[in-house]
ROFI-275023 format. One line per 10 residues: for each residue x, y, z of C-alpha. Coordinates in steps of 0.05 Angstrom, whole numbers, plus 5000, padded with zeros to 4 digits. Each point is the difference from the previous one (the first is absolute). Layout:
% residues N
X,Y,Z | ...
% end
This chain:
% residues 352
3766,3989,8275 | 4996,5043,5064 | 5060,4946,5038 | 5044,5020,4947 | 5025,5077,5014 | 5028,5001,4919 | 4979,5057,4954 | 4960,4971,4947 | 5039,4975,4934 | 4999,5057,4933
5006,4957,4941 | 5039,5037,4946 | 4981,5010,4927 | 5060,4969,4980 | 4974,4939,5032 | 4925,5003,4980 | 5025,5007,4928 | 5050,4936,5002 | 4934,4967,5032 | 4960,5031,4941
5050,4974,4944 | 4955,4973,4945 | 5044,4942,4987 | 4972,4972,5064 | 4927,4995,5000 | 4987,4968,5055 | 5039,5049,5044 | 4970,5051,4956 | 4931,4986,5027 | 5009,4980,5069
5031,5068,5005 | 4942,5035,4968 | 4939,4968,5037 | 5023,4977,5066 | 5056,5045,5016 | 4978,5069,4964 | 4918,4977,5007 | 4999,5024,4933 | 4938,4988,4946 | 5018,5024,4924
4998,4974,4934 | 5079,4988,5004 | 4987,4946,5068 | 4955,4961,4939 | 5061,4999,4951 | 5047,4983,5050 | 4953,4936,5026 | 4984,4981,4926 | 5086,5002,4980 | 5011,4940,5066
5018,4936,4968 | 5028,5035,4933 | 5059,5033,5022 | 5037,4998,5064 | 5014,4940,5054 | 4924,4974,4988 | 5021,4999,4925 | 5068,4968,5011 | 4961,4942,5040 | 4946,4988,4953
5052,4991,4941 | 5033,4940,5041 | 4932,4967,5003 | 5000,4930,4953 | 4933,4997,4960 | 4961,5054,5032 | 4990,4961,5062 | 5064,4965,5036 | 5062,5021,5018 | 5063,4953,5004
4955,4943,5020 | 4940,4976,4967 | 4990,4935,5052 | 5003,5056,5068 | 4996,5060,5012 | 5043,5005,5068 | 5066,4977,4968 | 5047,5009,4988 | 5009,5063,5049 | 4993,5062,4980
4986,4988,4922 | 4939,4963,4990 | 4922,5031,5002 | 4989,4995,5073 | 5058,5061,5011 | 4987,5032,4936 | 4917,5014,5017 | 5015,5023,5077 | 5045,5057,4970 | 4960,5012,4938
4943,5015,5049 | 5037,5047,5034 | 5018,5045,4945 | 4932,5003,4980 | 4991,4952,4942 | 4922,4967,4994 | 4961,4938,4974 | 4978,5050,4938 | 5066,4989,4981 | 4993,4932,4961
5057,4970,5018 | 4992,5013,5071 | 4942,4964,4996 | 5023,4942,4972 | 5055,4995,5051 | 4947,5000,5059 | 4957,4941,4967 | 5059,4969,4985 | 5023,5005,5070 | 4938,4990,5030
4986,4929,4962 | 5071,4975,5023 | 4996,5029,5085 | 4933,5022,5013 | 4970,4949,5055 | 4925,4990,4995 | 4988,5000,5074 | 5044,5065,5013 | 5064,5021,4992 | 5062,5003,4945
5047,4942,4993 | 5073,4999,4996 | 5007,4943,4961 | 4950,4983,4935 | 4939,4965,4990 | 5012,4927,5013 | 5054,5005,5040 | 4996,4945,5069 | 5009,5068,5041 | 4951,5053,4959
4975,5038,5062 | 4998,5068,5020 | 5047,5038,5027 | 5004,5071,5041 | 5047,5042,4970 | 4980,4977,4931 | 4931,5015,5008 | 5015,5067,5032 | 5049,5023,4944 | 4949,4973,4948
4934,5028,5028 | 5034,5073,5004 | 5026,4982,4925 | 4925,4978,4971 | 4961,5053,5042 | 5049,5061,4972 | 4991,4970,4925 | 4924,5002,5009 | 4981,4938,5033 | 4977,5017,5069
4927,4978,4981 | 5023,4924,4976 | 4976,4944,5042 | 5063,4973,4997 | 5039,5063,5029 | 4944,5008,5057 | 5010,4928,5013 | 5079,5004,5004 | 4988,5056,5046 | 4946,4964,5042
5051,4937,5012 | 5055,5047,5015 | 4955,5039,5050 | 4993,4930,5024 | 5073,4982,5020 | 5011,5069,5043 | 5037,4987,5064 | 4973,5021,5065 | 5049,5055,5012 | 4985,5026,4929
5050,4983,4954 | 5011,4945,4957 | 5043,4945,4991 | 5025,4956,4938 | 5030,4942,5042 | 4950,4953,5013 | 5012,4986,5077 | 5010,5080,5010 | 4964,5025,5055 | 5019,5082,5004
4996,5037,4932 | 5060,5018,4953 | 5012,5065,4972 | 5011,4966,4935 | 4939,4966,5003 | 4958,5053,5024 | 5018,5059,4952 | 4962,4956,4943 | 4940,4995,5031 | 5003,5072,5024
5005,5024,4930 | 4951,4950,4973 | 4949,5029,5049 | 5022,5075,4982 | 4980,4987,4926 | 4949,4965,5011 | 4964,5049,5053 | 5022,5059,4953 | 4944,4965,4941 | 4946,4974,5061
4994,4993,5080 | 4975,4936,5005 | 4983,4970,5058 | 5065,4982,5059 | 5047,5032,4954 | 5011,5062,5037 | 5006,4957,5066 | 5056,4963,4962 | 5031,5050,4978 | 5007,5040,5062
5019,4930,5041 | 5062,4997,4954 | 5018,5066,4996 | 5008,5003,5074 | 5047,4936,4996 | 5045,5048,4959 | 4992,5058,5044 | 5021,4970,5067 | 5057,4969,4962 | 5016,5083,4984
4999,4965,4925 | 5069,4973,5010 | 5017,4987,5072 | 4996,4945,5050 | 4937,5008,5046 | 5044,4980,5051 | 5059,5055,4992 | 5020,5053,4967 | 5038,4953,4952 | 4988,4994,4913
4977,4934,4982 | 5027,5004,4937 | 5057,5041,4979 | 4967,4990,4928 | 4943,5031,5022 | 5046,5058,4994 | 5016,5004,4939 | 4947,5028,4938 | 4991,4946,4954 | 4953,4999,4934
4970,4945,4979 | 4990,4974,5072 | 4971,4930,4974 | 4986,4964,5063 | 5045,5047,5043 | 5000,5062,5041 | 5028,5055,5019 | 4973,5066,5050 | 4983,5040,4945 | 4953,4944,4965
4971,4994,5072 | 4995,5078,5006 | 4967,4998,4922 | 4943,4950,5028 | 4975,5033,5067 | 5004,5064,4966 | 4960,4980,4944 | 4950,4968,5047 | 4995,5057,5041 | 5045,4992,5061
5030,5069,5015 | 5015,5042,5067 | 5022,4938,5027 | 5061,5012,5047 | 5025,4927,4985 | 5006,5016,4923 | 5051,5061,5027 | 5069,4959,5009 | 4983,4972,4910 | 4987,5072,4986
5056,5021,5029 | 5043,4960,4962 | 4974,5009,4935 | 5010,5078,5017 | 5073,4977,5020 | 5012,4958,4929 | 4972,5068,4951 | 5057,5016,4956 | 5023,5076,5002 | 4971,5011,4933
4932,4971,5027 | 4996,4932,4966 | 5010,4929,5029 | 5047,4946,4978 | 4981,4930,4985 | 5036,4952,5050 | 4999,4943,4977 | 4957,4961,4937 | 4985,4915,5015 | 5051,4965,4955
4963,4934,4981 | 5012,4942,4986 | 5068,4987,4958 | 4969,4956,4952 | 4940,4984,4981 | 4988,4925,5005 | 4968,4984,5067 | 5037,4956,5047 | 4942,4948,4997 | 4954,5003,4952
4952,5054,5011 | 5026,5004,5070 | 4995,5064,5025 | 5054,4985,5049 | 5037,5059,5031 | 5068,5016,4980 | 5057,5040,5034 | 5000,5049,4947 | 4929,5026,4989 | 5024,5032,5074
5056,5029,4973 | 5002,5077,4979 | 5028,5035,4940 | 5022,5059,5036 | 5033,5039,4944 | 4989,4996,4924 | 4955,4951,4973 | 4981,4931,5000 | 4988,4941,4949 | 4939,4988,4971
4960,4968,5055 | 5013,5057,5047 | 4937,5036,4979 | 5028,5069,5003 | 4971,5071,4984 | 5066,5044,5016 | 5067,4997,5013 | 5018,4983,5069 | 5039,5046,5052 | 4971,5059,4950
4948,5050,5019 | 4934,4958,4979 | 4935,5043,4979 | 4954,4937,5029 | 5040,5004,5067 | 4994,5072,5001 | 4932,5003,4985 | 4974,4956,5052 | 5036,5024,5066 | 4970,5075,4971
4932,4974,5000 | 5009,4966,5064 | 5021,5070,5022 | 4934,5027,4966 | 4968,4954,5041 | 5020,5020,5067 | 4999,5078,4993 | 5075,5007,4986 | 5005,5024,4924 | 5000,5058,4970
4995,5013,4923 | 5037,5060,4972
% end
């Protein structure tokens, strides 16, 4: 990025080989092909090895019956343990539909949220309020398309209703009577549309896409439009799972991976993920989403809010419904690896 007068980052060997530990997989091969652009008979090991060792691994063996986690009625609670969380992150590290039980963890979820006319559900089938909902949808069309399901109807026609509910200025919004997008709300649709374009360029998606990415870039990703002031101070902090969340990097992950770079209004994010690199060249982990303390739901199959699913393990780990990959306030390979392919991205890395 010209704005920025930085040199451009050297990543050690000592950090490309903790990213290329073969205990992790999925870091394994997001190091190989997206960060090192490399093609070899070892990026084809790595792949097939996601889901039997590693944080893919550790998820799947949680799973009840090869198809439900924690819940069989829903798949939204309780937060962070049930299906819903588990295939978001699962997607992210790479794990497929050819993996059975992936598979049967999308039907099942699909039968129990999946609206006909559009959309994903937060509450089941049956339920008097089973209607879509933004952030859902956004989360879950990313999720489907990354697992191989960008050509279902009923993916193209979650991302047709969500298409559907963009604000004028761009964004989107989760509260019915909200009239100017959320950065919450928009990030999910963002990344839907980034997966899906990356399979197809259908029709209005690239006008979508570009509409909401500019919402984020006059907010400078974390800012007021007004002032120069954060919106968030959580948006400061590098969190992993994100769930419904966000934070800058997330935001910087998104535009970058739909494209957006040289843009003088992504320079104050940059900057601070410059300012939050370790020494050694790694990243810490902020924070990880604690959950829900038990798993009962307050009504029923509610899927009420509670306090705590906003509160942050900062150090150390969580209980079992904070879906966790690493250990929190440590240097985190996922963390790392994202802000240096957002740095890939915008011109600013370079690989020993």
């Amino acid at each position: 990025m010209a704005q920025i007068q930085v040199p451009r980052i050297t990543v050690s060997k000592a950090v490309l080989d903790w990213l290329l530990e073969e205990n992790e997989p999925s870091a394994r091969y997001e190091t190989l092909v997206r960060l090192r652009d490399e093609n070899e008979p070892s990026v084809r090991t790595t792949r097939s090895l996601i889901g039997t060792r590693g944080w893919a691994a550790r998820i799947l063996d949680r799973q009840k019956h090869q198809t439900y986690w924690d819940n069989p009625n829903s798949c939204y609670v309780p937060k962070f343990s049930a299906c819903w969380w588990q295939l978001i992150v699962l997607a992210d590290l790479g794990v497929s539909s050819k993996d059975p039980r992936v598979a049967k963890a999308v039907e099942h979820f699909l039968e129990l949220h999946n609206v006909e006319t559009g959309g994903v559900s937060l509450r089941p089938k049956g339920h008097e309020k089973f209607e879509p909902h933004i952030c859902a949808t956004g989360n879950m069309v990313r999720a489907l398309a990354r697992m191989g399901y960008a050509e279902d109807d009923r993916v193209l026609d979650a991302l047709d209703w969500l298409m559907s509910k963009q604000l004028p200025d761009g964004g989107w919004n989760c509260s019915t009577p909200g009239k100017h997008g959320s950065f919450m709300a928009t990030i999910e649709p963002l990344w839907a549309l980034s997966e899906m374009m990356a399979h197809d360029a259908r029709k209005g998606w690239e006008a979508s896409a570009k509409r909401g990415s500019e919402f984020l870039l006059k907010h400078r990703i974390f800012k007021s439009d007004k002032d120069d002031s954060v919106v968030m101070l959580d948006f400061l902090r590098l969190h992993y799972p994100l769930h419904y969340a966000y934070d800058f990097l997330h935001g910087l992950r998104v535009l970058t991976e739909l494209g957006v770079k040289n843009d003088p209004r992504m320079d104050d994010a940059v900057s601070l993920l410059l300012e939050k690199r370790l020494p050694d060249g790694k990243w810490l982990l902020d924070g990880v989403y604690r959950g829900w303390r038990h798993p009962h739901a307050m009504h029923g199959e509610e899927t009420v809010s509670r306090p705590e699913e906003r509160e942050l393990i900062t150090q150390g780990w969580g209980t079992e419904r904070a879906l966790q990959l690493e250990e929190a306030g440590k240097p985190s390979k996922w963390i790392t690896l994202q802000a240096l392919l957002v740095l890939k991205r915008v011109g600013l890395l370079h690989l020993e």
